[in-house]
GUMAR-663241 format. One record per residue (C-alpha): residue number from 0; residue in one letter; z, x, y. Coordinates in Angstrom, 2 decimals, m for minus. Layout:
BEGIN
[NUM "a" [Z X Y]]
...
***
This chain:
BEGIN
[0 "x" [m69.50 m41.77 m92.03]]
[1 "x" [m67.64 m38.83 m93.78]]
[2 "x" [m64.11 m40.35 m92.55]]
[3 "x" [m64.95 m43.60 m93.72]]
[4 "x" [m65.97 m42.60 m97.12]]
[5 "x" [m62.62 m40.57 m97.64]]
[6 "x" [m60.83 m43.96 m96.61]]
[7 "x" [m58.69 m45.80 m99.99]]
[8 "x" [m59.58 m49.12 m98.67]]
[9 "x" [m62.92 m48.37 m98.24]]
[10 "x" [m63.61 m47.48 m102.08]]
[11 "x" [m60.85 m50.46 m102.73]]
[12 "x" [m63.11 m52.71 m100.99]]
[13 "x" [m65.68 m51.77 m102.67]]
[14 "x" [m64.67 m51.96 m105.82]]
[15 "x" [m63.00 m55.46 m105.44]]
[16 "x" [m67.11 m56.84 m104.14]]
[17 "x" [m68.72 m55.27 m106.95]]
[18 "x" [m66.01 m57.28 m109.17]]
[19 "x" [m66.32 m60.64 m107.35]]
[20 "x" [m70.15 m60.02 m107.73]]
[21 "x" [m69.24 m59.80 m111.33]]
[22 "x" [m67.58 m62.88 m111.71]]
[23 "x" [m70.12 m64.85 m109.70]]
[24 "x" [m73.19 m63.97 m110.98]]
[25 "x" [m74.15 m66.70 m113.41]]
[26 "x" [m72.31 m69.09 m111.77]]
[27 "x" [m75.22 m72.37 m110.52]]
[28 "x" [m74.65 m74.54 m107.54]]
[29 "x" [m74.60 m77.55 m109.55]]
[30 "x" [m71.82 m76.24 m111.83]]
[31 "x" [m69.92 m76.22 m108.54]]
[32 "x" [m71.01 m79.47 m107.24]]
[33 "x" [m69.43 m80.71 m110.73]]
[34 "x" [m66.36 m79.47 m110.69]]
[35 "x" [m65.72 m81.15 m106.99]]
[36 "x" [m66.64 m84.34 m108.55]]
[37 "x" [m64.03 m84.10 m110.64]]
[38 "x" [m61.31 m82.34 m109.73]]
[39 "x" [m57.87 m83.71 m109.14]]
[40 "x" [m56.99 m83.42 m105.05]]
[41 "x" [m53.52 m84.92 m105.53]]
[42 "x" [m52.87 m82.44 m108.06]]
[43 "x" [m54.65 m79.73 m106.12]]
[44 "x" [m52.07 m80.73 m102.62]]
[45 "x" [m48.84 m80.37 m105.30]]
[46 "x" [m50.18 m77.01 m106.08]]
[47 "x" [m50.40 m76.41 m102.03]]
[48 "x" [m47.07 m77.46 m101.49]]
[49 "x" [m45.86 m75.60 m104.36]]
[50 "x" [m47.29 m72.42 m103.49]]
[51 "x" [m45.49 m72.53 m100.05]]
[52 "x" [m41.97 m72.97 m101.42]]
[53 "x" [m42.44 m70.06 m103.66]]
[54 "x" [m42.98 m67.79 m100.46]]
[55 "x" [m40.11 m69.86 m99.26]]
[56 "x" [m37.97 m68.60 m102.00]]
[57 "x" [m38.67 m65.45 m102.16]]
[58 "x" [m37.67 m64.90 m98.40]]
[59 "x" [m34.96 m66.65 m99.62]]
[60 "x" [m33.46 m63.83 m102.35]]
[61 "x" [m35.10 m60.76 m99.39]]
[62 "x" [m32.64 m63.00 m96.93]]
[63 "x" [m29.40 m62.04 m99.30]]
[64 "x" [m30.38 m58.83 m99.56]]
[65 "x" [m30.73 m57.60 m95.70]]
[66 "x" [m27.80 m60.60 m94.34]]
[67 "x" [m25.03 m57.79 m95.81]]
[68 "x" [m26.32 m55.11 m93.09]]
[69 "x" [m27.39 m58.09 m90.43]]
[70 "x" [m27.34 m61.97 m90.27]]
[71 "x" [m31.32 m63.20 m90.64]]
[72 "x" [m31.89 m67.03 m89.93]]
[73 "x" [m34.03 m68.77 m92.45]]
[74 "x" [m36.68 m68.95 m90.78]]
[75 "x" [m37.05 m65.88 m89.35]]
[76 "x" [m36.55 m64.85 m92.79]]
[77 "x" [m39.67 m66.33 m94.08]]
[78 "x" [m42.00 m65.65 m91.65]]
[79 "x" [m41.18 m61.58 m91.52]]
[80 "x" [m40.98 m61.49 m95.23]]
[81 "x" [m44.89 m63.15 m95.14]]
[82 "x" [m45.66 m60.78 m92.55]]
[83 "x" [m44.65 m57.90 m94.32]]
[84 "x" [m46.51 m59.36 m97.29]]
[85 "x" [m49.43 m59.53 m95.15]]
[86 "x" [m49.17 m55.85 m94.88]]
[87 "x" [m49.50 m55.53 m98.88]]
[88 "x" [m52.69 m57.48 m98.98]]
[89 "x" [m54.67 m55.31 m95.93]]
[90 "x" [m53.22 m52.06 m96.68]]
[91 "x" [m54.65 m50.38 m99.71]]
[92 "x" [m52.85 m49.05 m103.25]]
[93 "x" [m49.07 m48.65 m102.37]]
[94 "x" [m49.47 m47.81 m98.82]]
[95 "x" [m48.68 m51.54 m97.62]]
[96 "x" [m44.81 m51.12 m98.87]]
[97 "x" [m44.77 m47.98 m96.23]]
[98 "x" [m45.98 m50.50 m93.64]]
[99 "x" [m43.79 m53.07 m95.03]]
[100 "x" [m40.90 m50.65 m94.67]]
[101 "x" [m41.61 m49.94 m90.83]]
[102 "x" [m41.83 m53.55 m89.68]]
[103 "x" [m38.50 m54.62 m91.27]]
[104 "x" [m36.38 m51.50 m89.76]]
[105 "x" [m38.49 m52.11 m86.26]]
[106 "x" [m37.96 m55.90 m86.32]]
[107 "x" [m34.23 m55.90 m88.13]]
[108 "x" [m33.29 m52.69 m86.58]]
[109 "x" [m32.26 m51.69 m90.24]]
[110 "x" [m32.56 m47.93 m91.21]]
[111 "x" [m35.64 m47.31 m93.77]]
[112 "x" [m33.55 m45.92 m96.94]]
[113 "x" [m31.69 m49.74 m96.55]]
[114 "x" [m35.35 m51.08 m96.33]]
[115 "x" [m36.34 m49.21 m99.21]]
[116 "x" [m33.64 m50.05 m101.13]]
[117 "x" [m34.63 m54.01 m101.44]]
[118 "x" [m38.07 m53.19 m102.08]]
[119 "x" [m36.74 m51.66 m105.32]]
[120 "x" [m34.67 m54.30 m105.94]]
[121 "x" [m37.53 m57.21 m105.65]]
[122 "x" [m39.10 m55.30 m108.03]]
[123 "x" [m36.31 m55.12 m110.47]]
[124 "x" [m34.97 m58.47 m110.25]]
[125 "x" [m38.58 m59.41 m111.19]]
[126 "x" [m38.51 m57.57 m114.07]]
[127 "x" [m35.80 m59.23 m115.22]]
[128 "x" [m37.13 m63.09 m114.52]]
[129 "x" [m40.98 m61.97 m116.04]]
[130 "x" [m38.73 m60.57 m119.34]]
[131 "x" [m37.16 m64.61 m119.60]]
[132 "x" [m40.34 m65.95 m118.74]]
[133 "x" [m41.96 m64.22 m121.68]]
[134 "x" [m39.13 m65.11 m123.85]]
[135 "x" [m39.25 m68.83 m122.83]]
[136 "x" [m43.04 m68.65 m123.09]]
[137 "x" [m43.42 m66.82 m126.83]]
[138 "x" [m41.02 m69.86 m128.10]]
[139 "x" [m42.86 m72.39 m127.07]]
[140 "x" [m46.69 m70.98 m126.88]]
[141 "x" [m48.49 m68.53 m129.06]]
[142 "x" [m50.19 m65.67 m126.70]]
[143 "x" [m53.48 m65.18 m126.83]]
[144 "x" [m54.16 m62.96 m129.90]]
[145 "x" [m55.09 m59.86 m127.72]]
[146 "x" [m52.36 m60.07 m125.40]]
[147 "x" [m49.80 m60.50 m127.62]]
[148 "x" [m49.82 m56.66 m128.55]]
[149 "x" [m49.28 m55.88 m124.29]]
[150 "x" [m47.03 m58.49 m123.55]]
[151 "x" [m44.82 m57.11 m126.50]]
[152 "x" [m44.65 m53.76 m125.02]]
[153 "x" [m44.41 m54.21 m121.92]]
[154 "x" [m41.28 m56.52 m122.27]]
[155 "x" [m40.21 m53.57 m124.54]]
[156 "x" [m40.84 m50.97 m121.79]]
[157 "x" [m38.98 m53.59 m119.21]]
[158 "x" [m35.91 m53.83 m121.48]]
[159 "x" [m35.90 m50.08 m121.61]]
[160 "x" [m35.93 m49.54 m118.50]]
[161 "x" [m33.02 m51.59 m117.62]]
[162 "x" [m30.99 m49.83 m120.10]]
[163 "x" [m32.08 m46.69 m119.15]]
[164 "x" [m30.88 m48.04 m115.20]]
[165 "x" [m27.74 m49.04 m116.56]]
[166 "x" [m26.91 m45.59 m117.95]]
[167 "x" [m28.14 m43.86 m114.77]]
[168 "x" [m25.34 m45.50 m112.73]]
[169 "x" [m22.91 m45.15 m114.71]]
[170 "x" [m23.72 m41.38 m115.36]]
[171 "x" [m25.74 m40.03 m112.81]]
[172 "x" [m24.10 m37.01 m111.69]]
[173 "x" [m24.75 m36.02 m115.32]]
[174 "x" [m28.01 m36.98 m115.34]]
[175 "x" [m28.44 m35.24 m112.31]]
[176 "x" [m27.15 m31.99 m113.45]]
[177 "x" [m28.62 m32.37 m116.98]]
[178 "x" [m31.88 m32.53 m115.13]]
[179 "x" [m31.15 m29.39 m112.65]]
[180 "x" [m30.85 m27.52 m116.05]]
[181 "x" [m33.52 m28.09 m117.97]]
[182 "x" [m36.29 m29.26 m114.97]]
[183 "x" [m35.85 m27.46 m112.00]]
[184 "x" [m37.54 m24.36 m113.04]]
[185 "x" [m39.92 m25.63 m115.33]]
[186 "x" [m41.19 m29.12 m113.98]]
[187 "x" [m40.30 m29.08 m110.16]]
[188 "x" [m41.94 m32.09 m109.47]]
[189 "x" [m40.75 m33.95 m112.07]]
[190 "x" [m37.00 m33.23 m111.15]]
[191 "x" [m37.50 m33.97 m107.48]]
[192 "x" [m39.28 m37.35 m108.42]]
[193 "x" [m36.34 m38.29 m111.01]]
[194 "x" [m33.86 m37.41 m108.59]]
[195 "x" [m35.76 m39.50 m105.51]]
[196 "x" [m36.01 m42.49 m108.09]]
[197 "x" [m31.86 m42.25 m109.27]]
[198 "x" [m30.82 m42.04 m105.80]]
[199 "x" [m32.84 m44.38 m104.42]]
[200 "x" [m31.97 m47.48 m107.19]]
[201 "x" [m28.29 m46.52 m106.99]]
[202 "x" [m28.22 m47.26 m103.44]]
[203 "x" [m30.29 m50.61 m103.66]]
[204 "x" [m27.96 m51.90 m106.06]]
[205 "x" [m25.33 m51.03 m103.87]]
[206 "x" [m26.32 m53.98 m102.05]]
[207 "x" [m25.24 m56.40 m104.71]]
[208 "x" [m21.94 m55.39 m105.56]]
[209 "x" [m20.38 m59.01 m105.26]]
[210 "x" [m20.72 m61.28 m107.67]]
[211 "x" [m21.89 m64.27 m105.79]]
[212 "x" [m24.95 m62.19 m103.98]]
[213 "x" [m25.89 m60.73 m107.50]]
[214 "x" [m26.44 m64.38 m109.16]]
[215 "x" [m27.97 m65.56 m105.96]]
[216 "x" [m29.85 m62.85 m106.13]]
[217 "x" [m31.18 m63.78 m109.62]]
[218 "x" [m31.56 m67.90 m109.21]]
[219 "x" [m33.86 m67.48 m106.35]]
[220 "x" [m35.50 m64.95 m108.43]]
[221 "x" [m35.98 m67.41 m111.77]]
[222 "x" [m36.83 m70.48 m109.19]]
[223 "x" [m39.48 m68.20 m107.31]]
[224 "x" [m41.41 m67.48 m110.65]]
[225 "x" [m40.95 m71.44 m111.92]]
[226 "x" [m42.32 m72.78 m108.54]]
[227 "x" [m45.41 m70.01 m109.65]]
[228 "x" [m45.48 m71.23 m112.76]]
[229 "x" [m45.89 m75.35 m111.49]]
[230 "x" [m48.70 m73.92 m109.05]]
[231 "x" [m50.82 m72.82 m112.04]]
[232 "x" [m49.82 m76.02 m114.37]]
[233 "x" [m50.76 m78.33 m111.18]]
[234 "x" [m53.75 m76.66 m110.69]]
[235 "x" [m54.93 m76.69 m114.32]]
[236 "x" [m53.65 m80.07 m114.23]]
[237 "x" [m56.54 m80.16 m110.98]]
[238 "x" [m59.27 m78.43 m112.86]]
[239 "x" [m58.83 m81.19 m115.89]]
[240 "x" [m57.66 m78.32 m118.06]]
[241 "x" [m55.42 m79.79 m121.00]]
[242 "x" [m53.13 m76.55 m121.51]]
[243 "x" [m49.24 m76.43 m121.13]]
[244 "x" [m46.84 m75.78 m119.53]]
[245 "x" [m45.65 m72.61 m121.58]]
[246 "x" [m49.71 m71.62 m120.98]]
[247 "x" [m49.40 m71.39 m116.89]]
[248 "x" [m45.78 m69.22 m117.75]]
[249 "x" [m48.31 m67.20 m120.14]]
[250 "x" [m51.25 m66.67 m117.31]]
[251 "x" [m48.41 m66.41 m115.14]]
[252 "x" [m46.95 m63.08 m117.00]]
[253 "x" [m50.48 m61.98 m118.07]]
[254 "x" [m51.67 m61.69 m114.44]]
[255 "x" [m48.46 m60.11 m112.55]]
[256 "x" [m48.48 m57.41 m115.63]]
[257 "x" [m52.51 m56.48 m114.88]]
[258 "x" [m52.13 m56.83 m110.94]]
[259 "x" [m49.05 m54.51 m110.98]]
[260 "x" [m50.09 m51.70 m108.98]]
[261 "x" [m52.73 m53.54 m106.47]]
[262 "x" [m56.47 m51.30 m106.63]]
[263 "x" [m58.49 m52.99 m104.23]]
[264 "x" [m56.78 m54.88 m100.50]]
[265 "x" [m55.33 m58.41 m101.85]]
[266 "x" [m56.33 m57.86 m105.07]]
[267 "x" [m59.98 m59.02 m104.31]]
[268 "x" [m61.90 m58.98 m107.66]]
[269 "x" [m59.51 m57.77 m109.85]]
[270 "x" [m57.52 m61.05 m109.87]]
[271 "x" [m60.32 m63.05 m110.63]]
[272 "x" [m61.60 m60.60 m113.51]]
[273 "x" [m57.51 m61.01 m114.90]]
[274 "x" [m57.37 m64.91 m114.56]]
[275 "x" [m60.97 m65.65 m115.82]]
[276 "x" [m60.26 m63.40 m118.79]]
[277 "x" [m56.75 m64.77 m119.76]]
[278 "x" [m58.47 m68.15 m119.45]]
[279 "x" [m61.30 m67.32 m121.63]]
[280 "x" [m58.25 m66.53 m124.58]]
[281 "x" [m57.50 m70.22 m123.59]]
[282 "x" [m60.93 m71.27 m124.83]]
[283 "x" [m61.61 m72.80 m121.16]]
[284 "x" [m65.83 m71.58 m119.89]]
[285 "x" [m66.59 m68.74 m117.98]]
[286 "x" [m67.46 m70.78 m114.81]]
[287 "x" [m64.69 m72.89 m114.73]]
[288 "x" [m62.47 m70.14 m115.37]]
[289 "x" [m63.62 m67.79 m112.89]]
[290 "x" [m63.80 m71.15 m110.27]]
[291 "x" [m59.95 m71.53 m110.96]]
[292 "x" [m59.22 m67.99 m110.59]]
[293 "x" [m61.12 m67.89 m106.87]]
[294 "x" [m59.13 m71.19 m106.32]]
[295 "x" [m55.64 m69.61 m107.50]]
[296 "x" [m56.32 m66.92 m105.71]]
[297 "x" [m56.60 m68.43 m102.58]]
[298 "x" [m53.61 m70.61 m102.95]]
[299 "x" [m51.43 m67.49 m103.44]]
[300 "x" [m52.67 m65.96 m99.87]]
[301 "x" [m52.36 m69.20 m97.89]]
[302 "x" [m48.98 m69.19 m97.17]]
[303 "x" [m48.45 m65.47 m97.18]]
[304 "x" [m51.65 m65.54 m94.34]]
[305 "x" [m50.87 m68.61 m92.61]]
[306 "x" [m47.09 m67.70 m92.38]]
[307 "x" [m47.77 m64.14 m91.59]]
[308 "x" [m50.45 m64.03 m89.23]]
[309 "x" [m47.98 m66.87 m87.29]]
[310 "x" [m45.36 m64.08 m87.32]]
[311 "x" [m47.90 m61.21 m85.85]]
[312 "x" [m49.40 m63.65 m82.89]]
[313 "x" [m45.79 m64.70 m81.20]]
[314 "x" [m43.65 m61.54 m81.98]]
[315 "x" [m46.43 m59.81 m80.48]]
[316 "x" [m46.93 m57.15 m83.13]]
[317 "x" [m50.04 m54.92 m83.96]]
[318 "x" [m51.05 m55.46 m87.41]]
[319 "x" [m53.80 m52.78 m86.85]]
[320 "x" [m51.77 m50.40 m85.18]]
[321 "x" [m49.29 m50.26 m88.48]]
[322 "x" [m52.49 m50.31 m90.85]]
[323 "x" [m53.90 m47.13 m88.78]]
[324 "x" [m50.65 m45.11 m88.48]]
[325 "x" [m49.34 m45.61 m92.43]]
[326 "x" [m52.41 m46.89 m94.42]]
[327 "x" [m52.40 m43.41 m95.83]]
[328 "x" [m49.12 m42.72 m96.94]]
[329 "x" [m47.33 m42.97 m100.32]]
[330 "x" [m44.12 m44.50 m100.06]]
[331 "x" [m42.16 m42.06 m102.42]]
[332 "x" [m43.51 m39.35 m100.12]]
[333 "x" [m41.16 m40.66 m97.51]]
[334 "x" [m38.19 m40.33 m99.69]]
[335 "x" [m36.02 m37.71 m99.69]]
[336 "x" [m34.35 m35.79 m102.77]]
[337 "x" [m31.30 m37.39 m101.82]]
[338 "x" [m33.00 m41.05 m101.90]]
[339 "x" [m32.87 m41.84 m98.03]]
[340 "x" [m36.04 m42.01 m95.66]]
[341 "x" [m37.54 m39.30 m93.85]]
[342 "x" [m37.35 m41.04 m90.72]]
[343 "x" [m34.17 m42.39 m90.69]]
[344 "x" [m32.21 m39.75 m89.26]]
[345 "x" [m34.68 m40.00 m86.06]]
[346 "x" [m33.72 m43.47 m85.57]]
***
């Protein structure tokens, strides 16, 4: 009972019922009842279809990535890249990028640090299409009054962030050395981390040193989020909710910024408590808002599940052996000061 208490997911899990149980409470049986009645099911099947292409193309942009160290067919493409998904959603906190990182070197035969390397990059690149979508979005549509303040800074943050990338490259052995300095005695930790992080994004963005894989690269990126941002507008379009387009880019944004380091497995709970919310600002009722939020919710894990679990059954691999060996590990334990993988020199 003691192991099980000391287990992340377990508290996760926890934590993501007590939310859900949140959410539900006031919810009636007739108010559901109602909402079948009148909800939209050709609207509802785009919103399906939708949220299946924008797994699609998001193997798509992992596809250029990984085809400069070995050639990936499409489709094997898109079923891995679910699967490994699938390993974010079970595996608690960060963990599921560790697991992610040992079923694309096992299956690929790529070494870790390369592995690594796109995982930073997915995030970056998504940075960057969130920061547009946010720009599109604050021309068109007025945030919500009390998310205006976050979504400001956090596009601020974002933008520094990318500068501050751009001046690592370009002077990292200074930064390096600057940091040696003034850190090493004083703040260990913090050097060894800033180092890990420098090394590590310098080598991911190694990967995209041509031209034509960088704008790939970015397209797939901006067409991932848009085919996102039609699953929401179909579904509100489903629900009978009135709003805009520019408000699914807005719930869009508000959701990946709360949901950006996962706290409970699949984001059970706190998903629904960031939807429902946003859509309260939107002036749409609690139960209909926390409905659409279980509903969006479950469109986002069909095709990662359906795809995923597809993958698992015929390339005859052990989801819960990876869960048990790395559930508990960090992923920038595994790196190095010099930004490569532990393992990777046992390969």
């Amino acid at each position: 009972m003691l192991r099980v208490l000391k287990k992340k997911q377990f508290w996760g899990g926890l934590i993501g019922l007590a939310l859900l149980a949140f959410c539900l409470k006031d919810i009636k049986a007739a108010e559901i009842r109602s909402l079948l009645e009148r909800i939209s099911y050709l609207q509802a099947s785009l919103a399906i279809l939708l949220s299946f292409v924008f797994i699609f193309l998001r193997a798509l942009r992992w596809r250029i990535m990984v085809t400069r160290q070995t050639p990936v067919s499409i489709a094997r493409s898109v079923t891995l890249y679910a699967a490994g998904q699938v390993l974010n959603i079970v595996m608690p906190v960060l963990t599921g990028q560790v697991g992610r990182l040992i079923l694309f070197s096992r299956k690929l035969g790529l070494r870790k640090t390369f592995v690594f390397s796109t995982v930073l990059l997915e995030v970056l690149f998504d940075a960057v299409s969130l920061i547009l979508f946010m720009a599109f979005t604050s021309l068109a549509f007025a945030f919500p009054k009390q998310y205006r303040d976050v979504s400001l800074i956090v596009g601020l943050v974002t933008l520094a962030v990318l500068i501050a990338l751009y001046i690592m490259l370009h002077y990292q052995r200074w930064l390096e050395e600057c940091g040696r300095r003034r850190l090493a005695r004083r703040w260990p930790g913090v050097y060894v981390t800033l180092k890990k992080s420098m090394r590590s994004f310098a080598k991911g963005l190694e990967l995209l040193k041509s031209s034509q894989h960088m704008v790939g690269t970015i397209l797939y990126s901006l067409a991932s989020w848009t085919g996102h941002m039609f699953v929401i507008y179909f579904l509100y379009r489903s629900f009978g909710f009135h709003l805009p387009i520019a408000a699914a880019a807005a719930l869009m944004i508000i959701n990946t910024i709360v949901l950006m380091i996962p706290i409970t497995p699949g984001n059970a709970g706190t998903f629904e408590v960031a939807v429902s919310t946003s859509l309260a600002a939107f002036s749409v009722g609690r139960t209909d808002a926390v409905l659409f939020a279980l509903a969006l919710h479950l469109l986002d894990l069909l095709p990662i599940v359906t795809i995923g679990l597809f993958f698992f059954h015929f390339e005859k691999v052990s989801l819960r052996e990876i869960k048990a060996r790395h559930q508990d590990e960090i992923i920038f334990e595994k790196i190095t000061e010099e930004g490569t993988f532990v393992d990777d020199d046992h390969n």
